[in-house]
Jmol script that loads the backbone (N, CA, C; Angstrom):
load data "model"
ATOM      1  N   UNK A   1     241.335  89.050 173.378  1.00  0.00           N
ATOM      2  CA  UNK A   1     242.653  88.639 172.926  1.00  0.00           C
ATOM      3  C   UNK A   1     243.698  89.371 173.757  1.00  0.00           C
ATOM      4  N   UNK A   2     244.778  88.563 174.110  1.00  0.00           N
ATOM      5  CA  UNK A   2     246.146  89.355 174.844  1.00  0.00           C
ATOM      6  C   UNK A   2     247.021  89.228 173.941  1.00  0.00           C
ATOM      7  N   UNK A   3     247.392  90.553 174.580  1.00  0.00           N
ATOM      8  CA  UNK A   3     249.007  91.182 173.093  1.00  0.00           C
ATOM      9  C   UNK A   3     249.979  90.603 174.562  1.00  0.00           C
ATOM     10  N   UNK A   4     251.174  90.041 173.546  1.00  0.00           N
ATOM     11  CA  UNK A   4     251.892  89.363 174.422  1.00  0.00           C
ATOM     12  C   UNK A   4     253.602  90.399 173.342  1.00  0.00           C
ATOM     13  N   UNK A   5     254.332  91.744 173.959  1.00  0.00           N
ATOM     14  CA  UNK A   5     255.183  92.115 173.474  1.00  0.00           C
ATOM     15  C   UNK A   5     256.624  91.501 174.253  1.00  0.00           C
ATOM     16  N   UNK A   6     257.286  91.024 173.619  1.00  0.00           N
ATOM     17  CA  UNK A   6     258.764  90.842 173.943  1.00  0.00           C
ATOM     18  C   UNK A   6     258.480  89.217 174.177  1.00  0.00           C
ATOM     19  N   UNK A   7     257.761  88.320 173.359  1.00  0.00           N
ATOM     20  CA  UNK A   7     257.844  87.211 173.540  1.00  0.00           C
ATOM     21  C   UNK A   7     258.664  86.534 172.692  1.00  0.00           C
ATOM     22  N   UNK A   8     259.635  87.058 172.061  1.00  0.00           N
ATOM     23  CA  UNK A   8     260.622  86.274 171.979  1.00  0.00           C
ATOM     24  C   UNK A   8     262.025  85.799 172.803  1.00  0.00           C
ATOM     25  N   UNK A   9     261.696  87.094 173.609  1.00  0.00           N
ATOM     26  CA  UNK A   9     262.368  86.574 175.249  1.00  0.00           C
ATOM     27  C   UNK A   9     262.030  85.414 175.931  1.00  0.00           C
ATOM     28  N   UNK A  10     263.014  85.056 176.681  1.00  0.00           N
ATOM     29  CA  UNK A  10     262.727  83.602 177.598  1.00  0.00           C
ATOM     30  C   UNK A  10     261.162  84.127 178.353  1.00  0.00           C
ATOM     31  N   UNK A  11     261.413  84.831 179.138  1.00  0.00           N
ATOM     32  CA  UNK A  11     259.966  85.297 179.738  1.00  0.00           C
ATOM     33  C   UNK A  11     258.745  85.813 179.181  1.00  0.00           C
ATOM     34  N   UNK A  12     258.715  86.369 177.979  1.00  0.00           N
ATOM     35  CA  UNK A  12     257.811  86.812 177.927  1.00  0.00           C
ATOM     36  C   UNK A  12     257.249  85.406 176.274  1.00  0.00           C
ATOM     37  N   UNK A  13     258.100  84.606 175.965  1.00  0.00           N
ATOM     38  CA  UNK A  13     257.967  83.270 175.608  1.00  0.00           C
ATOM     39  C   UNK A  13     257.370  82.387 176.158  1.00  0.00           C
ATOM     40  N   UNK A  14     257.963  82.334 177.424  1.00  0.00           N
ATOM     41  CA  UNK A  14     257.263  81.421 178.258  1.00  0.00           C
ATOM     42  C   UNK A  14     255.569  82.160 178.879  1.00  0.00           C
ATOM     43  N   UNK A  15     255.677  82.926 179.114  1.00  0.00           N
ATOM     44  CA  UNK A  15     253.750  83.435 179.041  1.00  0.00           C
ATOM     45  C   UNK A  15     253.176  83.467 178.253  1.00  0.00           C
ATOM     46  N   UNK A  16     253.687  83.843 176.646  1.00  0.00           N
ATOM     47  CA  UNK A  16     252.808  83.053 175.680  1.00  0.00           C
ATOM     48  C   UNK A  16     252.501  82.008 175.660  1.00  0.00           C
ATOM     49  N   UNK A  17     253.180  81.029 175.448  1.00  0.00           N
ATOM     50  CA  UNK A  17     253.634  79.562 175.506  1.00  0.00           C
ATOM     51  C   UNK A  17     251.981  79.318 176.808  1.00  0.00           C
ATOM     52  N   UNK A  18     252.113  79.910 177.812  1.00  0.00           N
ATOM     53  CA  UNK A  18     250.741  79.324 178.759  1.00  0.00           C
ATOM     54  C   UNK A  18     249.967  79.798 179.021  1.00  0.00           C
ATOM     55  N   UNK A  19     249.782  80.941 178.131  1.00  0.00           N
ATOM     56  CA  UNK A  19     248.670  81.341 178.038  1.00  0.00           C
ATOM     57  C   UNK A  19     247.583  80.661 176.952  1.00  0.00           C
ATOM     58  N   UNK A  20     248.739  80.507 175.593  1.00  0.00           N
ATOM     59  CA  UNK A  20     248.025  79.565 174.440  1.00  0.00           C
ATOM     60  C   UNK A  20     247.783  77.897 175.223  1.00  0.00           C
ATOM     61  N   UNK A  21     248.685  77.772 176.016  1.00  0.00           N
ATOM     62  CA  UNK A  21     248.110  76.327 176.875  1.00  0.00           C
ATOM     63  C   UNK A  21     247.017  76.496 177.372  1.00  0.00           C
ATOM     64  N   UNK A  22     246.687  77.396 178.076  1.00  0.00           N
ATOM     65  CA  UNK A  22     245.518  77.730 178.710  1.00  0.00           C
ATOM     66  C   UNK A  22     243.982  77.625 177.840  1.00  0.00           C
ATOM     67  N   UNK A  23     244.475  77.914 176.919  1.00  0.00           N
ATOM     68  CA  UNK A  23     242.946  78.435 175.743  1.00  0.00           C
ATOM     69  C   UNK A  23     242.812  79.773 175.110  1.00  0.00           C
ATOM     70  N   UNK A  24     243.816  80.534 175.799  1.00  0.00           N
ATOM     71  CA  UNK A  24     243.463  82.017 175.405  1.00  0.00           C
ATOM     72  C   UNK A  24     243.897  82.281 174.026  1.00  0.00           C
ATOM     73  N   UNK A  25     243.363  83.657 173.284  1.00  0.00           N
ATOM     74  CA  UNK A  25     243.651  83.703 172.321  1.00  0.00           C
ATOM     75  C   UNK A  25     245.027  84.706 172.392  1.00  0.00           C
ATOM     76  N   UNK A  26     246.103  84.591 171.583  1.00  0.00           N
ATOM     77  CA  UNK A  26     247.300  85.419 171.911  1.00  0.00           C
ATOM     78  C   UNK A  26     247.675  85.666 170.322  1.00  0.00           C
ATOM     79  N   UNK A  27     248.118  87.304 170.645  1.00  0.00           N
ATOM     80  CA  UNK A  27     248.529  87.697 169.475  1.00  0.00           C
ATOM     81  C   UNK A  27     250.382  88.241 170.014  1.00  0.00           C
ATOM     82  N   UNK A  28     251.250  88.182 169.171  1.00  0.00           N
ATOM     83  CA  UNK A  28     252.786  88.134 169.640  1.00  0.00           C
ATOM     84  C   UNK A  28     253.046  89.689 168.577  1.00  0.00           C
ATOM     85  N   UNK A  29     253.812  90.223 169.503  1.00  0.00           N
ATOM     86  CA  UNK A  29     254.733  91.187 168.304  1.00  0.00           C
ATOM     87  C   UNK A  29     255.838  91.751 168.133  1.00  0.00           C
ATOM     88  N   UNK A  30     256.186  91.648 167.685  1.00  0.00           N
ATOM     89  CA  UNK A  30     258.181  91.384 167.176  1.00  0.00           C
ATOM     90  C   UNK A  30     258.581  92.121 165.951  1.00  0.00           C
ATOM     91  N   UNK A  31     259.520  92.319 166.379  1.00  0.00           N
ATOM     92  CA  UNK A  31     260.381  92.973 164.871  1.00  0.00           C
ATOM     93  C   UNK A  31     260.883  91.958 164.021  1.00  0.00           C
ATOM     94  N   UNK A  32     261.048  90.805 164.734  1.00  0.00           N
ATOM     95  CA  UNK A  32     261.190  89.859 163.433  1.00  0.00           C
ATOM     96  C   UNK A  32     260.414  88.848 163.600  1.00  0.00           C
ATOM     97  N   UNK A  33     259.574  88.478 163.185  1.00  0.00           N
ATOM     98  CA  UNK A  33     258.182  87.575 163.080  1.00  0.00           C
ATOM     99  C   UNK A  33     258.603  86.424 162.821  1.00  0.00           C
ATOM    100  N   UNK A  34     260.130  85.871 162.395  1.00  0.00           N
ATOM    101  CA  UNK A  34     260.222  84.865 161.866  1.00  0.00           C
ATOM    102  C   UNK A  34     261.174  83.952 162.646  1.00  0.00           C
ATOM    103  N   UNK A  35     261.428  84.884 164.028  1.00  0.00           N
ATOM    104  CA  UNK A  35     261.373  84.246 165.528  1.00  0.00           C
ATOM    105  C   UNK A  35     260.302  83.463 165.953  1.00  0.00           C
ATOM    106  N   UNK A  36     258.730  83.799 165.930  1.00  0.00           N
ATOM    107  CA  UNK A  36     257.870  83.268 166.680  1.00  0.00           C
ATOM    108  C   UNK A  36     256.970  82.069 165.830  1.00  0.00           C
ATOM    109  N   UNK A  37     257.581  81.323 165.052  1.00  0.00           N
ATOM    110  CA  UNK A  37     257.149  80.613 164.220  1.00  0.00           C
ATOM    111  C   UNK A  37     256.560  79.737 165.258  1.00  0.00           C
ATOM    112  N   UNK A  38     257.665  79.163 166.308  1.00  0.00           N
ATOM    113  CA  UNK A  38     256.614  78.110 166.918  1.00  0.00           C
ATOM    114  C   UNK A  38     255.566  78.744 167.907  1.00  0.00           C
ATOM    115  N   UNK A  39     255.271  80.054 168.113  1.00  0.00           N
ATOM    116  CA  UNK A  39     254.412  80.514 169.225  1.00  0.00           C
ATOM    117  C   UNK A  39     253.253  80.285 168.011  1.00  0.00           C
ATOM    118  N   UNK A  40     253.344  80.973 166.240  1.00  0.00           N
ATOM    119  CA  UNK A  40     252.641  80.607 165.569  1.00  0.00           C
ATOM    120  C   UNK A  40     252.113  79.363 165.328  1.00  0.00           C
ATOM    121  N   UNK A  41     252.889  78.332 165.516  1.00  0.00           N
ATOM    122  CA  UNK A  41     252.361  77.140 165.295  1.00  0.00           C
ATOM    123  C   UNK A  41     251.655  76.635 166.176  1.00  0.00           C
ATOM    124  N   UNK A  42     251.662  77.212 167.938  1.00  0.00           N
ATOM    125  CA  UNK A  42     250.853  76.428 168.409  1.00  0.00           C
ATOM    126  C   UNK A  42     249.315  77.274 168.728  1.00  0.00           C
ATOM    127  N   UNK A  43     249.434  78.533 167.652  1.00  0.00           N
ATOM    128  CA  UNK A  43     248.006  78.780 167.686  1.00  0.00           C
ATOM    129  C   UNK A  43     248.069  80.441 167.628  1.00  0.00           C
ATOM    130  N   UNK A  44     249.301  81.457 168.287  1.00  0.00           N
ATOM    131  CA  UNK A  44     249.403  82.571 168.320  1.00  0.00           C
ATOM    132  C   UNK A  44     249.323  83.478 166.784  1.00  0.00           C
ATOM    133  N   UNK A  45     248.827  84.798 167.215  1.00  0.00           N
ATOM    134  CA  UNK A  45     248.648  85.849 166.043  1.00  0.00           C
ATOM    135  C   UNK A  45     249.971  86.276 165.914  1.00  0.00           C
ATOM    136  N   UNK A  46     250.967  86.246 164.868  1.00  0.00           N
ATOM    137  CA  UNK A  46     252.117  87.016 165.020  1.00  0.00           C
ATOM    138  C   UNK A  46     251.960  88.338 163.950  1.00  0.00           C
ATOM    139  N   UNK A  47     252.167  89.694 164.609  1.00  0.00           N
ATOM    140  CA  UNK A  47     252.393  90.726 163.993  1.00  0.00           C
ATOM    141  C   UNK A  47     253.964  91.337 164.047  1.00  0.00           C
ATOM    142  N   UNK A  48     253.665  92.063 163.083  1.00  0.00           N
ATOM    143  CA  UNK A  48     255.409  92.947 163.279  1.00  0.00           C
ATOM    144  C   UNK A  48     255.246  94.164 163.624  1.00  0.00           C
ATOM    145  N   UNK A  49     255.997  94.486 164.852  1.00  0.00           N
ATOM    146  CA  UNK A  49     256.021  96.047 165.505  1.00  0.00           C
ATOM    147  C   UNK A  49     257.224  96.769 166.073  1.00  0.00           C
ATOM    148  N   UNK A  50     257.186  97.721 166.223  1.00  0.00           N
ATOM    149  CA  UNK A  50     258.682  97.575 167.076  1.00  0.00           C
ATOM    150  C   UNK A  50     258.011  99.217 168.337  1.00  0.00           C
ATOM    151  N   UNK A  51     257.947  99.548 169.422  1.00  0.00           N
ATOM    152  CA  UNK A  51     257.865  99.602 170.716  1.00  0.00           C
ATOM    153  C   UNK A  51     258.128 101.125 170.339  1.00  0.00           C
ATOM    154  N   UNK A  52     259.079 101.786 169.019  1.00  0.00           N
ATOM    155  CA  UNK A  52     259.357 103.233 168.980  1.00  0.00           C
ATOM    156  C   UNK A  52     258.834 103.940 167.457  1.00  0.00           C
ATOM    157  N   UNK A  53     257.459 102.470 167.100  1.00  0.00           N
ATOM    158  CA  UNK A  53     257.109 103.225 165.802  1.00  0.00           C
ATOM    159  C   UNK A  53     255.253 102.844 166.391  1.00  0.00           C
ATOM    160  N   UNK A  54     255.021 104.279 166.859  1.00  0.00           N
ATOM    161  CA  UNK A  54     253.236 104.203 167.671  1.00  0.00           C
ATOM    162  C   UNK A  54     252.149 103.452 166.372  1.00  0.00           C
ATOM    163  N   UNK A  55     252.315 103.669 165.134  1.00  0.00           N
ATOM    164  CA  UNK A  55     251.912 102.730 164.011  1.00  0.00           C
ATOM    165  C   UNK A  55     251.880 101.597 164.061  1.00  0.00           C
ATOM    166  N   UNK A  56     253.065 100.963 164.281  1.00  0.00           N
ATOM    167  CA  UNK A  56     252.794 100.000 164.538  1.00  0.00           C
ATOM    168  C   UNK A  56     252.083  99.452 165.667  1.00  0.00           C
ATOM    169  N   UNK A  57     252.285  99.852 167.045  1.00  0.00           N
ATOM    170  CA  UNK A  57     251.739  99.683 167.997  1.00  0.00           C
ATOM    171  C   UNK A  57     250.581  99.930 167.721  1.00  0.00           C
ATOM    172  N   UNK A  58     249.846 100.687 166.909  1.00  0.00           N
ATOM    173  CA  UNK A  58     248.143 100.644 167.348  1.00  0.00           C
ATOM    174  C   UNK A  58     247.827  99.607 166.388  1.00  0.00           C
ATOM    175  N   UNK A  59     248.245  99.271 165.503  1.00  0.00           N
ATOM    176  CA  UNK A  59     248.031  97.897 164.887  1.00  0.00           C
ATOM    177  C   UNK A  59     247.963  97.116 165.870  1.00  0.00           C
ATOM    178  N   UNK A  60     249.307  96.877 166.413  1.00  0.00           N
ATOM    179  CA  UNK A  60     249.035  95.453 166.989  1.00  0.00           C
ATOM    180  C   UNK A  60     248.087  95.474 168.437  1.00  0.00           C
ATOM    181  N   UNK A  61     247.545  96.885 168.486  1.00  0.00           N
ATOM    182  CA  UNK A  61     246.451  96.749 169.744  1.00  0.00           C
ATOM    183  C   UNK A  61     245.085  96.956 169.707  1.00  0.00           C
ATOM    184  N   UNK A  62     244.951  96.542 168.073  1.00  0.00           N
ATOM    185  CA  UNK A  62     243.644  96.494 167.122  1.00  0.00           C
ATOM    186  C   UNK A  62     242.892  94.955 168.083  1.00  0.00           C
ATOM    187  N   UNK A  63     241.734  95.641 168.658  1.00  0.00           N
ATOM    188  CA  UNK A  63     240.800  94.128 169.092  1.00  0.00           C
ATOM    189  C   UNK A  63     241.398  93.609 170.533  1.00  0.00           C
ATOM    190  N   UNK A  64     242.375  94.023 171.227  1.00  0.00           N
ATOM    191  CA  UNK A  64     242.897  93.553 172.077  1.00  0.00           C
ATOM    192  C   UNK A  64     242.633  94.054 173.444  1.00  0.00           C
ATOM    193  N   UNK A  65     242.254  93.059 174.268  1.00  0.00           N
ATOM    194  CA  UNK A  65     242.126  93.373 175.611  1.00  0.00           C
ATOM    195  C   UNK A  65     242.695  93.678 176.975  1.00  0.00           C
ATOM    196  N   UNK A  66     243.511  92.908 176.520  1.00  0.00           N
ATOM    197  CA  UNK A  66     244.842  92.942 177.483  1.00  0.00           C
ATOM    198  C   UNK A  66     246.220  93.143 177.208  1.00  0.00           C
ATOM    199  N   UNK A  67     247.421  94.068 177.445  1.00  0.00           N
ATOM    200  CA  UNK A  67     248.736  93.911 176.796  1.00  0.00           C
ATOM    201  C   UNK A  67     249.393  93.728 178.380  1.00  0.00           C
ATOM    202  N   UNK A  68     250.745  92.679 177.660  1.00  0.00           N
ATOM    203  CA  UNK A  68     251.538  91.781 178.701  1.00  0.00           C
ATOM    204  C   UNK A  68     252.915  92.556 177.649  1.00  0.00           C
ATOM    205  N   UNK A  69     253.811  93.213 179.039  1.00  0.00           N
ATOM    206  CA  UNK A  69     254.907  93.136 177.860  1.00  0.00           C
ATOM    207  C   UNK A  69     256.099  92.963 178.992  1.00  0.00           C
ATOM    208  N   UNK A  70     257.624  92.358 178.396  1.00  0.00           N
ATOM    209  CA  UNK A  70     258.591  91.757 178.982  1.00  0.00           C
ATOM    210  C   UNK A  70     259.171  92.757 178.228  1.00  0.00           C
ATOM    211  N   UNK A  71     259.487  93.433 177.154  1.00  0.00           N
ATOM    212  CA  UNK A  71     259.804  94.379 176.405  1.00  0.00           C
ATOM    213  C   UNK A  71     260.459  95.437 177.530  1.00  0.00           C
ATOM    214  N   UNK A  72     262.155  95.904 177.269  1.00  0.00           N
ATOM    215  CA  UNK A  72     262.692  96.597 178.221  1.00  0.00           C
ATOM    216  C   UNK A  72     263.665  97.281 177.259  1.00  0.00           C
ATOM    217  N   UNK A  73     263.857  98.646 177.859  1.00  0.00           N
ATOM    218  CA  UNK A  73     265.249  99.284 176.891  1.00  0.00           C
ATOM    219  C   UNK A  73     266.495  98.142 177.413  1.00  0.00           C
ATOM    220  N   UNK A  74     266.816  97.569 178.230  1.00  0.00           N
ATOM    221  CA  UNK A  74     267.759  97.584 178.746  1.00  0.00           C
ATOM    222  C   UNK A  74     268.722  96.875 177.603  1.00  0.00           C
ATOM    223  N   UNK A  75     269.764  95.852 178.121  1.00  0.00           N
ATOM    224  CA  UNK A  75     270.441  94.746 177.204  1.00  0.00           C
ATOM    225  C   UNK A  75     269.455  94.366 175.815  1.00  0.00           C
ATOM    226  N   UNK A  76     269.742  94.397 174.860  1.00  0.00           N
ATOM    227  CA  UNK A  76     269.166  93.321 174.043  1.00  0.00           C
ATOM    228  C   UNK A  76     269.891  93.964 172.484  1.00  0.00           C
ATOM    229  N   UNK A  77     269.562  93.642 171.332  1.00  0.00           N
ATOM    230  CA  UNK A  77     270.269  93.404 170.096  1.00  0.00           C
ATOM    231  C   UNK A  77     269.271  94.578 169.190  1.00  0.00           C
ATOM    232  N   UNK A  78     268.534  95.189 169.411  1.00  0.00           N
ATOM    233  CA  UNK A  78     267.950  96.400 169.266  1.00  0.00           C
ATOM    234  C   UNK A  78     268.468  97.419 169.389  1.00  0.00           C
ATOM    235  N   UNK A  79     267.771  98.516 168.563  1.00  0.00           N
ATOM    236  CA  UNK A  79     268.883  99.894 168.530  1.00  0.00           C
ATOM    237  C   UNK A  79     268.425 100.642 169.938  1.00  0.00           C
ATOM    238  N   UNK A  80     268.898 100.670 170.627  1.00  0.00           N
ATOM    239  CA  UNK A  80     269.045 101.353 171.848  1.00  0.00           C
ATOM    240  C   UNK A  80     268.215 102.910 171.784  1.00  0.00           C
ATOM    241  N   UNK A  81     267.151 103.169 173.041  1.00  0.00           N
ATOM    242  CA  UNK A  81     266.731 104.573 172.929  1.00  0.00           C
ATOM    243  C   UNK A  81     267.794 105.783 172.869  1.00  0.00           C
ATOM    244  N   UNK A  82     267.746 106.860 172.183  1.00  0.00           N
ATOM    245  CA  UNK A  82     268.991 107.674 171.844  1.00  0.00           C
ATOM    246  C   UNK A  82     268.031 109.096 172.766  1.00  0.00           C
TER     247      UNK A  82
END
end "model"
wireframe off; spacefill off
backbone 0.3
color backbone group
């Protein structure tokens, strides 16, 4: 299974999006899960994590083989590293 983090970004959306085209199995993880409804619908695992709580992160890297992440401090609507 590939952990696919920051796929609710255009980019890291769009590699879910073809990787689940592909056949693979994909698990997504987000702070708000109720973004990736359609990555869920077309077959993806959605968990909730967020990148500065390691708990969560080893959850969502339970069984997983590969991690893909688009996930960046930079711009975005997240509380900024302090």
């Amino acid at each position: 299974m590939i952990l696919v983090i920051g796929a609710s970004g255009r980019l890291g959306g769009t590699i879910a999006r073809h990787l689940l085209d592909q056949g693979e199995r994909v698990r997504v993880m987000t702070r708000t899960p109720a973004k990736l409804e359609n990555l869920k619908t077309m077959g993806a695992e959605v968990v909730s994590g967020d990148l500065r709580d390691p708990a969560s992160l080893k959850s969502a890297c339970q069984g997983i083989e590969q991690v893909i992440t688009t996930a960046h401090a930079g711009e975005g609507k997240g509380r900024g590293i302090t």
